[in-house]
C-alpha positions as CSV (number, residue, x, y, z in Angstrom):
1,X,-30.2,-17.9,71.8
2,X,-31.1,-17.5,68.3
3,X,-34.7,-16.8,66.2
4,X,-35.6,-19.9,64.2
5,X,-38.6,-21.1,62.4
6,X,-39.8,-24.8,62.3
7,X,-43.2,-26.2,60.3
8,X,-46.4,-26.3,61.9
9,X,-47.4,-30.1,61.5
10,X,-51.2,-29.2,62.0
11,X,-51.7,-26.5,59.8
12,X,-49.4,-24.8,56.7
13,X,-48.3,-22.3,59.0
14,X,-44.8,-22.0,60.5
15,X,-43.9,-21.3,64.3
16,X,-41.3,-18.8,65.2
17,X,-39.5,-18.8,68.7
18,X,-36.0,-18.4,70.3
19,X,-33.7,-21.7,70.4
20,X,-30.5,-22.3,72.3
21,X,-26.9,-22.5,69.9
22,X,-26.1,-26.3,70.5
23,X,-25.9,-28.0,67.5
24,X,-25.2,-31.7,68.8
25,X,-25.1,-33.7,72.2
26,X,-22.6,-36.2,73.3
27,X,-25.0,-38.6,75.3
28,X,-24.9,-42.6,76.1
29,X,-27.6,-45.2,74.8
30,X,-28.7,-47.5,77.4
31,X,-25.5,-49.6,76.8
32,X,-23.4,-46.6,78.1
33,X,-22.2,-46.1,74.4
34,X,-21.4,-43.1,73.6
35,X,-22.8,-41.0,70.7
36,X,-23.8,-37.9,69.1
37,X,-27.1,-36.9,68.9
38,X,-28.0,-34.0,66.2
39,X,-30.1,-31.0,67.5
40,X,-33.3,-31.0,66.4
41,X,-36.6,-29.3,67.1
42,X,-38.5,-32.6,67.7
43,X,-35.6,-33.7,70.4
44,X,-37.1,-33.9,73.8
45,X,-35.5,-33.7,77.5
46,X,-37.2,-35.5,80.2
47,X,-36.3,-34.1,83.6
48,X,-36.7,-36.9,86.9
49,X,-37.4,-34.8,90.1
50,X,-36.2,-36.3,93.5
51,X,-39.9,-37.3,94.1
52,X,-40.3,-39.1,90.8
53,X,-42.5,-36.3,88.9
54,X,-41.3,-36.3,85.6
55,X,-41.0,-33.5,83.1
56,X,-40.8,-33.2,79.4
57,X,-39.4,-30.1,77.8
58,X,-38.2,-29.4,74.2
59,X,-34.3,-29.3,74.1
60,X,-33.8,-27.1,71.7
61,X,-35.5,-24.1,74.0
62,X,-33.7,-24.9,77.1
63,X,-31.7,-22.5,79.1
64,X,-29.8,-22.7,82.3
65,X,-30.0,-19.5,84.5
66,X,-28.1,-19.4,87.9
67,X,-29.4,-22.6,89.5
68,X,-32.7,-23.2,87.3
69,X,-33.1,-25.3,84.3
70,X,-35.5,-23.0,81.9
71,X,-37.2,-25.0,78.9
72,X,-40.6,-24.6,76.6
73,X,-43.2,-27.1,77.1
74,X,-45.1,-26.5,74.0
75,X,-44.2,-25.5,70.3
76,X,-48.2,-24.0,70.0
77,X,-48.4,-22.0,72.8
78,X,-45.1,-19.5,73.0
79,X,-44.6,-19.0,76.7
80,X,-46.0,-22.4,78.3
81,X,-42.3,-23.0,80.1
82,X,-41.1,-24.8,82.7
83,X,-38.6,-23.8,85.2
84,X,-36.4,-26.7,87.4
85,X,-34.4,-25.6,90.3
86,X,-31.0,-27.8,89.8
87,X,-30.8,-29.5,93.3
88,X,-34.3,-31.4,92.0
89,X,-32.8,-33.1,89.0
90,X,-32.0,-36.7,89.9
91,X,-31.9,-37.1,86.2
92,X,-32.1,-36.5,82.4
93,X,-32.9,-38.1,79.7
94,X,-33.3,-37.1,76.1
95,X,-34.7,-39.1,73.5
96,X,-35.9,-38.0,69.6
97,X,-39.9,-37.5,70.5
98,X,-40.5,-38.3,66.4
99,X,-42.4,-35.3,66.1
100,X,-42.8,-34.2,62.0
101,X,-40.9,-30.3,63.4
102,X,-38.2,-29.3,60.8
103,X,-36.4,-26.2,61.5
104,X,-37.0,-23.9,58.2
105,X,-34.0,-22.4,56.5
């Protein structure tokens, strides 16, 4: 993990939390192509449970910790996570969510 800072779209404020160390993906497009995709705080993992419950967690804050998928749910409110137990996931998905976050240098 590593501290970074992003803009605050909603105010002229920044927003400081921990991130994971991945700087790009190797995922498929829904023509099984095969592509990078660029980390980026506005890149979003949604997470299909066996049941069909889906969950949306920001990429760049998720952690895997023995069998648990760890990720933040929120960029305002530090702490708001979510925590997966492996053997749920029937899937994942992650997509850009086009939210204005830039990470700050």
């Amino acid at each position: 993990m590593k501290n970074v800072m992003i803009n605050n779209p909603l105010t002229y404020g920044n927003i400081k939390y921990s991130a994971n160390n991945i700087d790009r993906l190797i995922v498929f497009d829904k023509e099984g192509n095969q592509l990078y995709l660029e980390n980026s705080p506005s890149i979003e993992m949604r997470v299909t449970h066996r049941n069909g419950k889906k969950y949306i967690v920001y990429f760049d804050t998720v952690i895997l910790e023995n069998d648990t998928l760890k990720g933040g749910r929120s960029r305002f409110i530090q702490g708001l996570t979510r925590q997966i137990p492996m053997d749920s996931i029937v899937k994942i998905e992650v997509q850009d969510g086009g939210k204005k976050f830039n990470y700050k240098s």
